[in-house]
PDB file of N, H, CA, C and O in Angstrom:
ATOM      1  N   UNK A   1     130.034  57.431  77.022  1.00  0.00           N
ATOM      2  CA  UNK A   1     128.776  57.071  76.382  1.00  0.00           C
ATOM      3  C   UNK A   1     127.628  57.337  77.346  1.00  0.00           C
ATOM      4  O   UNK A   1     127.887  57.280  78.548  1.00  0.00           O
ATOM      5  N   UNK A   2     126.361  57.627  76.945  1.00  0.00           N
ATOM      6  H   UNK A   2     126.151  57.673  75.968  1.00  0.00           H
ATOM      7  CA  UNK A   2     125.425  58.199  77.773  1.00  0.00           C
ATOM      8  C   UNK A   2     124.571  57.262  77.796  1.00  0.00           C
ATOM      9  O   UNK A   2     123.659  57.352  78.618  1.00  0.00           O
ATOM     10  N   UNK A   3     124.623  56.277  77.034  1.00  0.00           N
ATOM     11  H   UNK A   3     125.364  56.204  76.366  1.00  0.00           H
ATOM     12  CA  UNK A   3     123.470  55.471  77.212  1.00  0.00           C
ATOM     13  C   UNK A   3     122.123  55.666  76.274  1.00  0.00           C
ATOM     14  O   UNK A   3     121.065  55.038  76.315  1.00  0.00           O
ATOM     15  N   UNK A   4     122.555  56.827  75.357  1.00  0.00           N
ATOM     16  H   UNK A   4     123.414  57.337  75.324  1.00  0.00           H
ATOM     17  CA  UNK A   4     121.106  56.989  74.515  1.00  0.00           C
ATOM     18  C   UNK A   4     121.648  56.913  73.174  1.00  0.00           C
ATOM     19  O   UNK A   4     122.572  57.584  72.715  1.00  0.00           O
ATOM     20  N   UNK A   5     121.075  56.160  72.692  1.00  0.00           N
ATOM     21  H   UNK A   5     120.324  55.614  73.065  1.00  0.00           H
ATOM     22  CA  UNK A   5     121.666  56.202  70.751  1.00  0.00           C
ATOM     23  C   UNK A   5     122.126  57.421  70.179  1.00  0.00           C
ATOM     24  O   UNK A   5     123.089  57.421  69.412  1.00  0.00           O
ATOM     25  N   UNK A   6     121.342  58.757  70.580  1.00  0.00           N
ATOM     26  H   UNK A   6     120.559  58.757  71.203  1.00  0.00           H
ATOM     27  CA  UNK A   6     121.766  59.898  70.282  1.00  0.00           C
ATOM     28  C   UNK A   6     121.728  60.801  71.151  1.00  0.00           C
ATOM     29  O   UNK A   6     121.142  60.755  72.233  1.00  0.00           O
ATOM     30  N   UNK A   7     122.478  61.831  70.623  1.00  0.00           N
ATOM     31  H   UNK A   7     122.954  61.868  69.745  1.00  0.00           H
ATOM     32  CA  UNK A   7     122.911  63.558  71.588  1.00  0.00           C
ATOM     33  C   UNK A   7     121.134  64.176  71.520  1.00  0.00           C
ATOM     34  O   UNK A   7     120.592  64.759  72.458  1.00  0.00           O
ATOM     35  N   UNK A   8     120.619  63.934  70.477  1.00  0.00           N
ATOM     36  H   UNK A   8     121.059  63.460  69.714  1.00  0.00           H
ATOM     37  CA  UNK A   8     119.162  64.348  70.743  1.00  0.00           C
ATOM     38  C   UNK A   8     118.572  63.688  71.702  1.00  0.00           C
ATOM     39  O   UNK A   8     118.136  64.390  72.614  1.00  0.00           O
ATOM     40  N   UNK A   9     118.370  62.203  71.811  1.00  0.00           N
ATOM     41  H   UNK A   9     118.724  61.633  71.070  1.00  0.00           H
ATOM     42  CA  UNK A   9     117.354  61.649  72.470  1.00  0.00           C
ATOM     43  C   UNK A   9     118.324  61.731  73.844  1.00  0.00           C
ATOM     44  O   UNK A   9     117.784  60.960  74.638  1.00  0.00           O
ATOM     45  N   UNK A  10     119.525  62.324  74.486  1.00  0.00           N
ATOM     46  H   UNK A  10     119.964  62.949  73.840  1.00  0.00           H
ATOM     47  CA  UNK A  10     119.579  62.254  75.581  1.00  0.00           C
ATOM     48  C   UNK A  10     119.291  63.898  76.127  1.00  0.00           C
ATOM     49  O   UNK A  10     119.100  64.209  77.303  1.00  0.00           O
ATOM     50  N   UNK A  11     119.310  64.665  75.172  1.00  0.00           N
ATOM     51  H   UNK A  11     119.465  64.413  74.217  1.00  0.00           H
ATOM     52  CA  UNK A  11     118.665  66.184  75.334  1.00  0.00           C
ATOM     53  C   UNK A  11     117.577  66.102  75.659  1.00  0.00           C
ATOM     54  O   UNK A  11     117.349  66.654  76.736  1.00  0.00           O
ATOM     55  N   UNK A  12     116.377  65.422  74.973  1.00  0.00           N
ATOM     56  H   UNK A  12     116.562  64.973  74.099  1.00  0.00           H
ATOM     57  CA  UNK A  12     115.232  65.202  75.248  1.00  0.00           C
ATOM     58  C   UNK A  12     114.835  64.519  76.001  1.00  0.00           C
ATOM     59  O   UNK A  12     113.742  64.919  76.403  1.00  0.00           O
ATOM     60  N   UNK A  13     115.296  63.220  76.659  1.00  0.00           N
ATOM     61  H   UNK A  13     116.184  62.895  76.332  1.00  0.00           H
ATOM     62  CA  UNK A  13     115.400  62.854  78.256  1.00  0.00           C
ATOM     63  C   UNK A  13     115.664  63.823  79.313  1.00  0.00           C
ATOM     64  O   UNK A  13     114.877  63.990  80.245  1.00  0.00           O
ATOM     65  N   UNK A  14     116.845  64.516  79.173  1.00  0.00           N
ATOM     66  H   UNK A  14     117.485  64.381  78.416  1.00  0.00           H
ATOM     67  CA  UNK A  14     117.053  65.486  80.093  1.00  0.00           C
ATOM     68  C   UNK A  14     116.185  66.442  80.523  1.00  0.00           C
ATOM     69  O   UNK A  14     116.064  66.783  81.700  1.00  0.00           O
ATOM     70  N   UNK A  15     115.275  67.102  79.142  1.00  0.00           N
ATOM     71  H   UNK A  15     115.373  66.825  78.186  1.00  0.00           H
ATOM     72  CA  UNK A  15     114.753  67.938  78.894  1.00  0.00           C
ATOM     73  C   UNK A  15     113.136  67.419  79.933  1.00  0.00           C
ATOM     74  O   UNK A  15     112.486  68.198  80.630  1.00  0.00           O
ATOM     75  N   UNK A  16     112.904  66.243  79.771  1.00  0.00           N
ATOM     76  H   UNK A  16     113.433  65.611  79.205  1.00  0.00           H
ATOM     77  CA  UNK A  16     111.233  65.257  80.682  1.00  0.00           C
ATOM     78  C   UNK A  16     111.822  65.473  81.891  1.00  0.00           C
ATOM     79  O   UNK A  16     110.859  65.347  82.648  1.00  0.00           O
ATOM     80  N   UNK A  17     113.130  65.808  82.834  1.00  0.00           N
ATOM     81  H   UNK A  17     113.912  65.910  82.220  1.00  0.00           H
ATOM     82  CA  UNK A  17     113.277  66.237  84.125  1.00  0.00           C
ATOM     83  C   UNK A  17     112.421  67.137  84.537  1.00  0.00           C
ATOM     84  O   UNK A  17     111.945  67.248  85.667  1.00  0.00           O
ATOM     85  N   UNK A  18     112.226  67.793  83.588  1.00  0.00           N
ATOM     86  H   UNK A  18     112.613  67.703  82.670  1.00  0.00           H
ATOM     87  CA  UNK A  18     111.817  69.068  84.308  1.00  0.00           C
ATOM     88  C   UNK A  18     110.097  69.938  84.398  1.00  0.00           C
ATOM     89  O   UNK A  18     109.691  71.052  84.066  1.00  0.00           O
ATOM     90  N   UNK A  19     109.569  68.906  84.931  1.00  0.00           N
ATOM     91  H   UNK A  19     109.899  68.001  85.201  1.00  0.00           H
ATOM     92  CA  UNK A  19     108.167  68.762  84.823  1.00  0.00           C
ATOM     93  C   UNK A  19     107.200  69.665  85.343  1.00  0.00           C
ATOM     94  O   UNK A  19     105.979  69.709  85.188  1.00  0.00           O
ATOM     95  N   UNK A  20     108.456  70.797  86.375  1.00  0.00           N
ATOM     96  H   UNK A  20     109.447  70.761  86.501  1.00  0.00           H
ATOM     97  CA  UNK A  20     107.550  71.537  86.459  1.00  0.00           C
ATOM     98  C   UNK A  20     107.401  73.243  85.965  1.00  0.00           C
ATOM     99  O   UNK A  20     107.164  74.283  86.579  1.00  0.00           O
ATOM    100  N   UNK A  21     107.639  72.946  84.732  1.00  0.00           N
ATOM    101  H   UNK A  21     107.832  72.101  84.233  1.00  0.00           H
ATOM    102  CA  UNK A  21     107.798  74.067  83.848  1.00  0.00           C
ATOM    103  C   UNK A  21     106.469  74.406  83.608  1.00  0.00           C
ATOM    104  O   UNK A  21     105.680  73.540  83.231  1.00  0.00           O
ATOM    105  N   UNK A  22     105.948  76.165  83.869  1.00  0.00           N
ATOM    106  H   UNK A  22     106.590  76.869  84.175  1.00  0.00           H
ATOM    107  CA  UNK A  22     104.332  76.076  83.349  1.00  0.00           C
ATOM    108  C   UNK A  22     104.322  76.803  82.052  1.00  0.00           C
ATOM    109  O   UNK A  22     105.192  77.581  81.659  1.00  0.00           O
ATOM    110  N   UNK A  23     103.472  76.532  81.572  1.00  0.00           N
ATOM    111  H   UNK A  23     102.766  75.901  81.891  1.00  0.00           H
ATOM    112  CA  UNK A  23     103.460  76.959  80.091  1.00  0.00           C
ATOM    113  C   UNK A  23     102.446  78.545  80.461  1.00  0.00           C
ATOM    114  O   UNK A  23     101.546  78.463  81.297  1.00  0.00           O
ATOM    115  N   UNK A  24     102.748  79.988  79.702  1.00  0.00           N
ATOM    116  H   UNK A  24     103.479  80.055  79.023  1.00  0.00           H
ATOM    117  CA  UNK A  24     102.077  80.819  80.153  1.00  0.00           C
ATOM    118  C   UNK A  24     101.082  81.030  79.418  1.00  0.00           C
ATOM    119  O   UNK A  24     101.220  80.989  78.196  1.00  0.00           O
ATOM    120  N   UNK A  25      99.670  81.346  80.090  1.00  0.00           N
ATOM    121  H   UNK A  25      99.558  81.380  81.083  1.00  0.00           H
ATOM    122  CA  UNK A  25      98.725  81.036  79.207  1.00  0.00           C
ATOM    123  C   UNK A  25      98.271  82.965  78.872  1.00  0.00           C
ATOM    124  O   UNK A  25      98.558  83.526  79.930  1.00  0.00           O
ATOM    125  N   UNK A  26      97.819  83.843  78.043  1.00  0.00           N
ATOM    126  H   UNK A  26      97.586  83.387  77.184  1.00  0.00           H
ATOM    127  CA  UNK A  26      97.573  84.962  78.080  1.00  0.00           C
ATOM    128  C   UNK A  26      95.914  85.074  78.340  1.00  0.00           C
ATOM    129  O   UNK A  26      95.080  84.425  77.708  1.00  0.00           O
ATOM    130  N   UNK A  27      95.641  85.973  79.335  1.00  0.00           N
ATOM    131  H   UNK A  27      96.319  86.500  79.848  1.00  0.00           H
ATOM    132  CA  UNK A  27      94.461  85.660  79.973  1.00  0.00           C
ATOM    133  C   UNK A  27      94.003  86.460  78.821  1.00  0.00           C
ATOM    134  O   UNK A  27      94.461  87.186  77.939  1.00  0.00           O
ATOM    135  N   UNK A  28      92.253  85.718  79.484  1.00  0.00           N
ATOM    136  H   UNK A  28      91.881  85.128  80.201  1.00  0.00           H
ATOM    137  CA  UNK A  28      91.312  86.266  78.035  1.00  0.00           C
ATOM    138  C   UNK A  28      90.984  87.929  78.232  1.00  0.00           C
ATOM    139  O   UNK A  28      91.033  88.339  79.391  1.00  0.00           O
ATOM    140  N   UNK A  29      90.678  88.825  77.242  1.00  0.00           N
ATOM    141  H   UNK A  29      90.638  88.491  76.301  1.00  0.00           H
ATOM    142  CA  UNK A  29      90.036  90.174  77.038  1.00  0.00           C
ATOM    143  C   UNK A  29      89.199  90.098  76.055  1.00  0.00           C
ATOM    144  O   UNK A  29      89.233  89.770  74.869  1.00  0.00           O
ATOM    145  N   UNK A  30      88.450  90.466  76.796  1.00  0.00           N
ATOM    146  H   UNK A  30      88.423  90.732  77.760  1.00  0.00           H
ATOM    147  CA  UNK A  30      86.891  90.520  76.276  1.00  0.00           C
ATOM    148  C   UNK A  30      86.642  92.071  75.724  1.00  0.00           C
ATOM    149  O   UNK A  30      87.535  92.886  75.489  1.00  0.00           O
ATOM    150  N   UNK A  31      85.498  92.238  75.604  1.00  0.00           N
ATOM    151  H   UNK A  31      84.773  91.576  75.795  1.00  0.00           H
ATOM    152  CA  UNK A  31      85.123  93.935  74.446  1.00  0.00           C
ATOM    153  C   UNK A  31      84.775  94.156  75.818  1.00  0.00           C
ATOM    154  O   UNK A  31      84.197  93.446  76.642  1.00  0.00           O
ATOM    155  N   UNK A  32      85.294  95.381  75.871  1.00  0.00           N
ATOM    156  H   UNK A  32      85.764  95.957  75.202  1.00  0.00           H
ATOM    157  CA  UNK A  32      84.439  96.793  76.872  1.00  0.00           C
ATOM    158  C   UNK A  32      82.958  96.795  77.143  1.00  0.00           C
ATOM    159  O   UNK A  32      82.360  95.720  77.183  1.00  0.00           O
ATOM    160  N   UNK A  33      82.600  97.445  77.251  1.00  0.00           N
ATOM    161  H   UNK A  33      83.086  98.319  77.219  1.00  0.00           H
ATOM    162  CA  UNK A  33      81.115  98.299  77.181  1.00  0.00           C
ATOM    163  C   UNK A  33      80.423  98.648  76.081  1.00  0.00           C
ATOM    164  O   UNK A  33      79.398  98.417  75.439  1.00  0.00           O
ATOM    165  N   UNK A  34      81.763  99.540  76.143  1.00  0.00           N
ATOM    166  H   UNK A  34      82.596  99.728  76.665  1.00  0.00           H
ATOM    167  CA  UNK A  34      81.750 100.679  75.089  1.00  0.00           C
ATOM    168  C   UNK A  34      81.837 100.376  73.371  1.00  0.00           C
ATOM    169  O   UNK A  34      81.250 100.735  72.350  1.00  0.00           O
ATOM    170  N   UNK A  35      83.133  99.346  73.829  1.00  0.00           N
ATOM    171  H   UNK A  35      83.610  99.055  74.658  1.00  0.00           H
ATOM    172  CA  UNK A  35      82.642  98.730  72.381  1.00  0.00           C
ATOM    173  C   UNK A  35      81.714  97.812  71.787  1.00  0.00           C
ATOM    174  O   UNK A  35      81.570  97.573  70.588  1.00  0.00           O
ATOM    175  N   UNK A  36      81.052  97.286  72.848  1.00  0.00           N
ATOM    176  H   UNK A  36      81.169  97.480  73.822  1.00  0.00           H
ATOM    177  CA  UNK A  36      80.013  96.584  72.525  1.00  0.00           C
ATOM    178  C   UNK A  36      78.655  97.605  72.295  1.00  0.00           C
ATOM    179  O   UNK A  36      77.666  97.257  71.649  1.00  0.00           O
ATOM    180  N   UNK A  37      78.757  98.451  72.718  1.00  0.00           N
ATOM    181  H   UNK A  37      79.560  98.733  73.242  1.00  0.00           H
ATOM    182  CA  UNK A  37      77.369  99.577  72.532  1.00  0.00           C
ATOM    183  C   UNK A  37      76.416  99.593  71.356  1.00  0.00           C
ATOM    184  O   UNK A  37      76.757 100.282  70.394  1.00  0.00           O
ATOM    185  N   UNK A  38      75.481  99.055  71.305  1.00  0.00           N
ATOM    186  H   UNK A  38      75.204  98.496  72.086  1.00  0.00           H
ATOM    187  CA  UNK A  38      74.469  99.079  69.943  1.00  0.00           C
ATOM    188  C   UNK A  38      74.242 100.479  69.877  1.00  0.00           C
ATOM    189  O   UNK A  38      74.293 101.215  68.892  1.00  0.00           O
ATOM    190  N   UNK A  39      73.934 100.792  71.279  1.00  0.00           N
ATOM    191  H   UNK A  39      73.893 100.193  72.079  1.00  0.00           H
ATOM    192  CA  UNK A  39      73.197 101.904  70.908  1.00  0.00           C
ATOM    193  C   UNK A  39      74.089 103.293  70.057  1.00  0.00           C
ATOM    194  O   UNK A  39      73.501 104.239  69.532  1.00  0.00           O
ATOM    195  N   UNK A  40      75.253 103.160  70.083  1.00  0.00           N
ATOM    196  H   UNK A  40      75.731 102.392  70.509  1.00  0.00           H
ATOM    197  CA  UNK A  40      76.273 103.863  69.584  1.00  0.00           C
ATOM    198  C   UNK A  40      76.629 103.538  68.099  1.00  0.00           C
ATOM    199  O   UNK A  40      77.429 104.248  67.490  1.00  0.00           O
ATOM    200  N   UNK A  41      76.093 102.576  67.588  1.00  0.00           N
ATOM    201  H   UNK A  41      75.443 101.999  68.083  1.00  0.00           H
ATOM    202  CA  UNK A  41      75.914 101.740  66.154  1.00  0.00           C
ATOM    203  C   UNK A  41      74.562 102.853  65.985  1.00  0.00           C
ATOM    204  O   UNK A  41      74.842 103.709  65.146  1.00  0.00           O
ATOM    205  N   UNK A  42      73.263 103.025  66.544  1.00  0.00           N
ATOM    206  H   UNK A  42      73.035 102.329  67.226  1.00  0.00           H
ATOM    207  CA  UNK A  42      72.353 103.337  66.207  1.00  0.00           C
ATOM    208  C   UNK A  42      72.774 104.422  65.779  1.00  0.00           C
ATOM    209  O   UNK A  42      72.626 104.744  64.600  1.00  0.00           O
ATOM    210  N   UNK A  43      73.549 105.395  66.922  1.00  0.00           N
ATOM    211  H   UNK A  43      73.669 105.133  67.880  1.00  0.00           H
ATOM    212  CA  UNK A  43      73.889 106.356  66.839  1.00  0.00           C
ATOM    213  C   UNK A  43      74.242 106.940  65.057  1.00  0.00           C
ATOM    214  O   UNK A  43      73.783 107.925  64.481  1.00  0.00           O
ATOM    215  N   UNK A  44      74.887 106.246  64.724  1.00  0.00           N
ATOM    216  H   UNK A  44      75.260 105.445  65.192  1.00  0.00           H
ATOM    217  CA  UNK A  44      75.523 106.374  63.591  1.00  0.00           C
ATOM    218  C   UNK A  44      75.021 106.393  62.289  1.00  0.00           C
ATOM    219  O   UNK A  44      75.537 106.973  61.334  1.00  0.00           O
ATOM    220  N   UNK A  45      73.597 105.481  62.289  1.00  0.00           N
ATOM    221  H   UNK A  45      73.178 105.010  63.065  1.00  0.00           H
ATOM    222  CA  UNK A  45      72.333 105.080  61.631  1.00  0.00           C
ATOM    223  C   UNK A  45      72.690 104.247  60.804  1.00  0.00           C
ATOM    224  O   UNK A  45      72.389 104.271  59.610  1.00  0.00           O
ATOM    225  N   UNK A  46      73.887 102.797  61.780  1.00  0.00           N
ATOM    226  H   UNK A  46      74.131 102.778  62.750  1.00  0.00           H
ATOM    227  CA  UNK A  46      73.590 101.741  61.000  1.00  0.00           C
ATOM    228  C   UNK A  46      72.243 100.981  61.555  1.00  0.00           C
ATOM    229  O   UNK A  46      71.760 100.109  60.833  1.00  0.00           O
ATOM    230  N   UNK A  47      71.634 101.276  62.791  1.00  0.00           N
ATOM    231  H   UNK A  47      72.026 101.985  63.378  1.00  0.00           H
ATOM    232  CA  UNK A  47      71.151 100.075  62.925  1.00  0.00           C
ATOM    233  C   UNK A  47      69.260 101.508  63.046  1.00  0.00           C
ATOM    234  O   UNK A  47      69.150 102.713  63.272  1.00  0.00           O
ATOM    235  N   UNK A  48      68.447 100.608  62.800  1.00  0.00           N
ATOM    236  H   UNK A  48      68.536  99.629  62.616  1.00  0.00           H
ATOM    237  CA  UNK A  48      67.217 101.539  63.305  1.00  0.00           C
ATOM    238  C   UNK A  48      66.404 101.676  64.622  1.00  0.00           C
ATOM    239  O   UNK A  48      65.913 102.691  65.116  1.00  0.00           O
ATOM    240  N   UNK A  49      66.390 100.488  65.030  1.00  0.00           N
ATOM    241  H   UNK A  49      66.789  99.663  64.629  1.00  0.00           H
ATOM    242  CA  UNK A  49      65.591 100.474  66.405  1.00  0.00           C
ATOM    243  C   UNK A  49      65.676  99.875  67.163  1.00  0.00           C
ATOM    244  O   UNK A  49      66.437  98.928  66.964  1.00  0.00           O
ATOM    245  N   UNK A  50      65.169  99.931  68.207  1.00  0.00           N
ATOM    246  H   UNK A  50      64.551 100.701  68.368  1.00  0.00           H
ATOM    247  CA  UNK A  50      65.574  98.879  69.813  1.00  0.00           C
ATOM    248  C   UNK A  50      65.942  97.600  68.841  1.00  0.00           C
ATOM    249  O   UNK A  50      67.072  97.370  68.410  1.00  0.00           O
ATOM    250  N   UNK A  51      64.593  96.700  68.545  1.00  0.00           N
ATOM    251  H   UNK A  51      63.675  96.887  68.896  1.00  0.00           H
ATOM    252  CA  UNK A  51      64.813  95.427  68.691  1.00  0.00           C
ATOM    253  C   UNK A  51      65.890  95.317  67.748  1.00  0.00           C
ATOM    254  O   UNK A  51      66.224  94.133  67.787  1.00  0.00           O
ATOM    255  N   UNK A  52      66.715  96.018  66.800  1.00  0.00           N
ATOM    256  H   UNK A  52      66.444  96.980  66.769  1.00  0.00           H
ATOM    257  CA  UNK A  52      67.602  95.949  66.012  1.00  0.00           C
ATOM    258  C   UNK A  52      69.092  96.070  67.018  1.00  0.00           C
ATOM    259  O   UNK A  52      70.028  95.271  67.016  1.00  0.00           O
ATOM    260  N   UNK A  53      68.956  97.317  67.838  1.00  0.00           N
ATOM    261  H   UNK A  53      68.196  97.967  67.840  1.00  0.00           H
ATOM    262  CA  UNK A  53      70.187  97.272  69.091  1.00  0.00           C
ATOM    263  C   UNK A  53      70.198  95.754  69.753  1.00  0.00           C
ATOM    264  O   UNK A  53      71.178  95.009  69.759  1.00  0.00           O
ATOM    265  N   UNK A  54      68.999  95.481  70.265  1.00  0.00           N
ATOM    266  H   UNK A  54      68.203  96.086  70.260  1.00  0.00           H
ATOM    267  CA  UNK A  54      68.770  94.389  70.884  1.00  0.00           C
ATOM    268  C   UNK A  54      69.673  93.478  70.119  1.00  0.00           C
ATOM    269  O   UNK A  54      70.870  93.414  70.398  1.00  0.00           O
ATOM    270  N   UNK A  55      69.121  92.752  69.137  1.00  0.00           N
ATOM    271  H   UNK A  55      68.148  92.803  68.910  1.00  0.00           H
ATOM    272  CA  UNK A  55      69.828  91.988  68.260  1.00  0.00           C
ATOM    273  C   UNK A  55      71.381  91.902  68.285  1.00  0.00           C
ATOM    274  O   UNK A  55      72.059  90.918  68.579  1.00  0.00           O
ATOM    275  N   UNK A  56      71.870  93.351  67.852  1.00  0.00           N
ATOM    276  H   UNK A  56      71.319  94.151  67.614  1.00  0.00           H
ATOM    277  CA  UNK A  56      73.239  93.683  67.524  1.00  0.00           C
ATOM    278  C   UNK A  56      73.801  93.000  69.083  1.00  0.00           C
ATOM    279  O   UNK A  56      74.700  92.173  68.928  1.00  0.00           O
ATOM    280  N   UNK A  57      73.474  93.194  70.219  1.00  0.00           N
ATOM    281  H   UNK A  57      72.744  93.866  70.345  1.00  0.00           H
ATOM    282  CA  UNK A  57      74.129  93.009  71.684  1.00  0.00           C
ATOM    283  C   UNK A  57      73.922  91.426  71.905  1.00  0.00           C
ATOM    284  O   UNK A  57      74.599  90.798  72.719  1.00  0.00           O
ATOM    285  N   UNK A  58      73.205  91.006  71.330  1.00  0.00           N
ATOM    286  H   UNK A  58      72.655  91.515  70.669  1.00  0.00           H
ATOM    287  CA  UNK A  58      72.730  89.438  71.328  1.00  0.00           C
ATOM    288  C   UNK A  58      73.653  88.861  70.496  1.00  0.00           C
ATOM    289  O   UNK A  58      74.416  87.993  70.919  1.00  0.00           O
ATOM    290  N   UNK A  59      73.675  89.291  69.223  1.00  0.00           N
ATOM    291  H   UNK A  59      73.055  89.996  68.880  1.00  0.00           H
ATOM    292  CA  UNK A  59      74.993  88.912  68.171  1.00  0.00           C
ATOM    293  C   UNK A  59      76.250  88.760  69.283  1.00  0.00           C
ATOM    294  O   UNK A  59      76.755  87.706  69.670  1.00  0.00           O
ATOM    295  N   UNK A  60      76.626  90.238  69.708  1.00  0.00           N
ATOM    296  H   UNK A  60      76.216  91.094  69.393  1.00  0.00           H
ATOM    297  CA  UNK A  60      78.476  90.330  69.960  1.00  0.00           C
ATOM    298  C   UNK A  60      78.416  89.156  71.076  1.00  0.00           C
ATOM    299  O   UNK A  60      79.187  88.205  70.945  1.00  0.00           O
ATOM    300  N   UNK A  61      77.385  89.205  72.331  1.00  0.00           N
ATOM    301  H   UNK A  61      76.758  89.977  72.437  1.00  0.00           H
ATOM    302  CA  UNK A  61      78.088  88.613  73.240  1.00  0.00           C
ATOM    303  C   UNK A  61      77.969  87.241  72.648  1.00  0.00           C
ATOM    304  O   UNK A  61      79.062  86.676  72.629  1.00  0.00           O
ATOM    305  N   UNK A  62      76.921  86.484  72.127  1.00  0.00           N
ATOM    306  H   UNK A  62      76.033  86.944  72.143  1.00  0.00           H
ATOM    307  CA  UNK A  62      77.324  85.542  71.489  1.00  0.00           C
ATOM    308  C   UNK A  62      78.620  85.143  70.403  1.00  0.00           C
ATOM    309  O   UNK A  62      78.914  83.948  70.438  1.00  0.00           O
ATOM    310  N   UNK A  63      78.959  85.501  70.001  1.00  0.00           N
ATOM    311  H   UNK A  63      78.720  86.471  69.972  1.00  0.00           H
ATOM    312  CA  UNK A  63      80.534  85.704  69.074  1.00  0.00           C
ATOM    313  C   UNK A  63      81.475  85.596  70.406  1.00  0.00           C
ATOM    314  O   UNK A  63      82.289  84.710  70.664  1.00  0.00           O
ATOM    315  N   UNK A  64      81.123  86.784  71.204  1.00  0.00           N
ATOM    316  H   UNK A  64      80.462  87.504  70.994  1.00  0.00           H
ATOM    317  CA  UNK A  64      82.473  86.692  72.351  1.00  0.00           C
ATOM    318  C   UNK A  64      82.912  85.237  72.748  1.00  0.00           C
ATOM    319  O   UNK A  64      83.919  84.551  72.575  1.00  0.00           O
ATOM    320  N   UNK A  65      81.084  85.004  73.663  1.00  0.00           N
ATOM    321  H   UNK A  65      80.265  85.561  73.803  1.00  0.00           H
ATOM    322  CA  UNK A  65      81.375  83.661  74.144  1.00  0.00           C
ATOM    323  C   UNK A  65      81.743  82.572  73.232  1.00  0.00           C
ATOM    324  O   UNK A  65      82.319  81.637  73.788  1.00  0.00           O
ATOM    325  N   UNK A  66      81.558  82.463  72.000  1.00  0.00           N
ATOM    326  H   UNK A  66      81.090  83.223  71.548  1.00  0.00           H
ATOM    327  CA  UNK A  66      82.250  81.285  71.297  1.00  0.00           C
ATOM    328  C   UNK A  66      83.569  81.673  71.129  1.00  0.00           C
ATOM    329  O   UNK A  66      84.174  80.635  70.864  1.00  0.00           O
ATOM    330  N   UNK A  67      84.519  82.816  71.141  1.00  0.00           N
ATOM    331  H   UNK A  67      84.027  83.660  71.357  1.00  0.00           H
ATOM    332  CA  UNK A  67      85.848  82.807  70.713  1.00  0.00           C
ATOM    333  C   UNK A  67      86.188  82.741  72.028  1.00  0.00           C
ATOM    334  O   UNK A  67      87.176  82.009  72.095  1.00  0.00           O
ATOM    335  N   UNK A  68      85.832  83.188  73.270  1.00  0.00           N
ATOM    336  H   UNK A  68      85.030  83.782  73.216  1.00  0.00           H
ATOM    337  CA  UNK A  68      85.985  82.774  74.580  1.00  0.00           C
ATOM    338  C   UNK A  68      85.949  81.138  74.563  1.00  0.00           C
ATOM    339  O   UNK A  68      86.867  80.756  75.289  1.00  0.00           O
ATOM    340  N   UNK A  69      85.434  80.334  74.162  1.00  0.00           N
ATOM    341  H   UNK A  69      84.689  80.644  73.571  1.00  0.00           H
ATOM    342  CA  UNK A  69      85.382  78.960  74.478  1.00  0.00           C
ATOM    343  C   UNK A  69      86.750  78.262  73.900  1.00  0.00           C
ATOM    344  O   UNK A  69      87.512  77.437  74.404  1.00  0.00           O
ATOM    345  N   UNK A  70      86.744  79.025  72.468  1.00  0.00           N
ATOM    346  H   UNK A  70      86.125  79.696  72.059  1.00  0.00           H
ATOM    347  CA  UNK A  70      88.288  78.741  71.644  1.00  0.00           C
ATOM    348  C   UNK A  70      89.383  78.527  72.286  1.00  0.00           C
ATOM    349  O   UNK A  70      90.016  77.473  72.339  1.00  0.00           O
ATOM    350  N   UNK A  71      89.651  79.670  72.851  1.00  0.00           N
ATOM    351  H   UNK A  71      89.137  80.527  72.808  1.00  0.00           H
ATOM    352  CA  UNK A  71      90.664  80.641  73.149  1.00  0.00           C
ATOM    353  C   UNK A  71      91.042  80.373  74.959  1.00  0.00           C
ATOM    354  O   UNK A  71      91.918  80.943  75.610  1.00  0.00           O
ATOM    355  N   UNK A  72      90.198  79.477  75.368  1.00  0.00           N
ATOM    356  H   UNK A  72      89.487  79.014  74.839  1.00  0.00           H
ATOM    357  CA  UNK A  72      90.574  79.275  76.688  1.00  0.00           C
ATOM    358  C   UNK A  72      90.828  77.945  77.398  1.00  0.00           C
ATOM    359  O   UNK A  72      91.158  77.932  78.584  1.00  0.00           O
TER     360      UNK A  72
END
């Protein structure tokens, strides 16, 4: 007899030994450059002008940094 009511709860005792198990975390990746490029959106003639590129680069890195905050 093991001393635990069940074959689970003495698995799962056994299992709290081992504390120093690290859990792996997958580091963050962020957009390139390149894919962040407004000006390469312009290129294309979704967007029309600076302050519109401007915008578009203000958008992504904002988006990044909130799924960066998620995600880490």
């Amino acid at each position: 007899m093991t001393g635990f009511p069940s074959k689970k709860a003495a698995a799962q005792a056994k299992l709290g030994e081992y504390d120093d198990i690290q859990v792996y975390k997958k580091p963050w990746v962020g957009l390139t450059d390149a894919e962040k490029d407004g000006k390469r959106v312009l290129e294309n003639g979704l967007l029309f002008n600076a302050a519109e590129v401007q915008a578009w680069e203000l958008g992504i890195d904002y988006a990044e940094a909130k799924l960066k905050e998620k995600n880490t």
